[in-house]
C-alpha positions in Angstrom: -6.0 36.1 8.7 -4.2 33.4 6.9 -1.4 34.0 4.5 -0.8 32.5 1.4 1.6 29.7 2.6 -1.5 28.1 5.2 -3.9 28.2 2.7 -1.9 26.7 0.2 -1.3 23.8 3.0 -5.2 23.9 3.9 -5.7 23.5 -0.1 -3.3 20.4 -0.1 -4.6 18.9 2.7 -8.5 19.3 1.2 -7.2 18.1 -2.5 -5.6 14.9 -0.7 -8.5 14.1 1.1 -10.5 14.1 -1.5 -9.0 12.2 -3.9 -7.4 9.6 -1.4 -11.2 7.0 -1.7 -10.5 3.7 -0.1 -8.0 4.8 2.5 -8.6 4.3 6.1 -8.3 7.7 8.4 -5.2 6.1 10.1 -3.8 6.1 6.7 -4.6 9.8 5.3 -2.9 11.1 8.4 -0.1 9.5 7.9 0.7 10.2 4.6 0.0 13.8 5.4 2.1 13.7 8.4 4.8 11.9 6.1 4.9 14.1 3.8 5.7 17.3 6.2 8.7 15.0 7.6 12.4 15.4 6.5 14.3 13.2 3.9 16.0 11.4 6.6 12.8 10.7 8.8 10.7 9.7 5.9 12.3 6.1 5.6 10.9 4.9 8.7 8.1 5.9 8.8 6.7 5.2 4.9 7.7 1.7 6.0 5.5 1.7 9.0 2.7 3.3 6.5 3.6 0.6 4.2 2.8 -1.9 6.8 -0.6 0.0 8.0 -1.6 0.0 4.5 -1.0 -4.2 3.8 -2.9 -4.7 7.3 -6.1 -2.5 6.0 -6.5 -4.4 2.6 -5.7 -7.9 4.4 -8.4 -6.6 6.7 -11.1 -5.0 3.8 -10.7 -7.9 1.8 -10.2 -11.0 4.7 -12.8 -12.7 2.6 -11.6 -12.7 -1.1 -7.9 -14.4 0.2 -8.3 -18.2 -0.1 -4.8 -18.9 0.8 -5.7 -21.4 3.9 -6.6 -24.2 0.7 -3.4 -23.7 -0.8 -0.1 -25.5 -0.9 2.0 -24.4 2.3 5.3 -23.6 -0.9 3.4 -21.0 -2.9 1.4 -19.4 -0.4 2.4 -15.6 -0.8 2.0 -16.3 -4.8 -1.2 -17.9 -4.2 -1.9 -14.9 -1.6 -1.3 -12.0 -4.0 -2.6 -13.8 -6.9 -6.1 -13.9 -4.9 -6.0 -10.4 -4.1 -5.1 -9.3 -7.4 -8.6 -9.9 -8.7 -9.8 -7.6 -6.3 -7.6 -4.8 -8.0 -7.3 -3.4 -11.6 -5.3 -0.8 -12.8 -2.4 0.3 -10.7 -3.0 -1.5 -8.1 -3.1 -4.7 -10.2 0.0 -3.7 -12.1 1.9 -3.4 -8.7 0.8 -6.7 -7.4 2.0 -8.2 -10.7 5.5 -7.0 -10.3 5.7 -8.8 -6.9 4.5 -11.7 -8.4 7.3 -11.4 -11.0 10.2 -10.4 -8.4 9.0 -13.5 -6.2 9.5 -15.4 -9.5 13.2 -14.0 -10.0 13.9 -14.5 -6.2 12.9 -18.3 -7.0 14.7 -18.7 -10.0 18.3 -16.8 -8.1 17.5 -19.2 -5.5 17.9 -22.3 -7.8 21.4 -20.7 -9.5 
């Protein structure tokens, strides 16, 4: 018989799954395997999620990214600009502040 501290995981698990639309397998897993890690173990490896995650969207959405046409200076802008109008909401938002850090990392650059 299971005690309350396994279902409660089993629940989690279940409640992630199902609200975690759009993710690969690879990715659920490890997000669920991050999240059981300790503090100093996490930093590695949500990077190496990170990375996963950018290859999967490259990878669902290799048809939307124009960047080949583009000047060779402004490619990532022009990149994430293209793959911003596959997004809205969060995901948009999020892809807007990298725009605008690129921005201040240009501008720093010229100081």
């Amino acid at each position: 018989m299971l005690d309350f501290e396994e279902i409660a995981k089993a629940a989690k698990i279940m409640k992630f799954m199902s609200e975690s639309e759009g993710m690969s397998t690879e990715e659920k897993f490890l997000k669920l395997f991050i999240s059981s890690l300790k503090p100093e173990q996490k930093k590695n490896a949500e990077i190496i999620t990170k990375y996963i995650e950018f290859e999967s969207m490259a990878k669902r959405y290799k048809g939307s990214i124009s960047i080949q046409n583009k000047s060779e200076k402004n490619w990532q802008k022009d990149m994430i600009n293209d793959l911003k109008n596959n997004f809205d909401g969060k995901r948009k938002l999020k892809l807007d502040m990298v725009l605008k850090l690129i921005e201040l990392n240009e501008i720093i650059e010229k100081i």
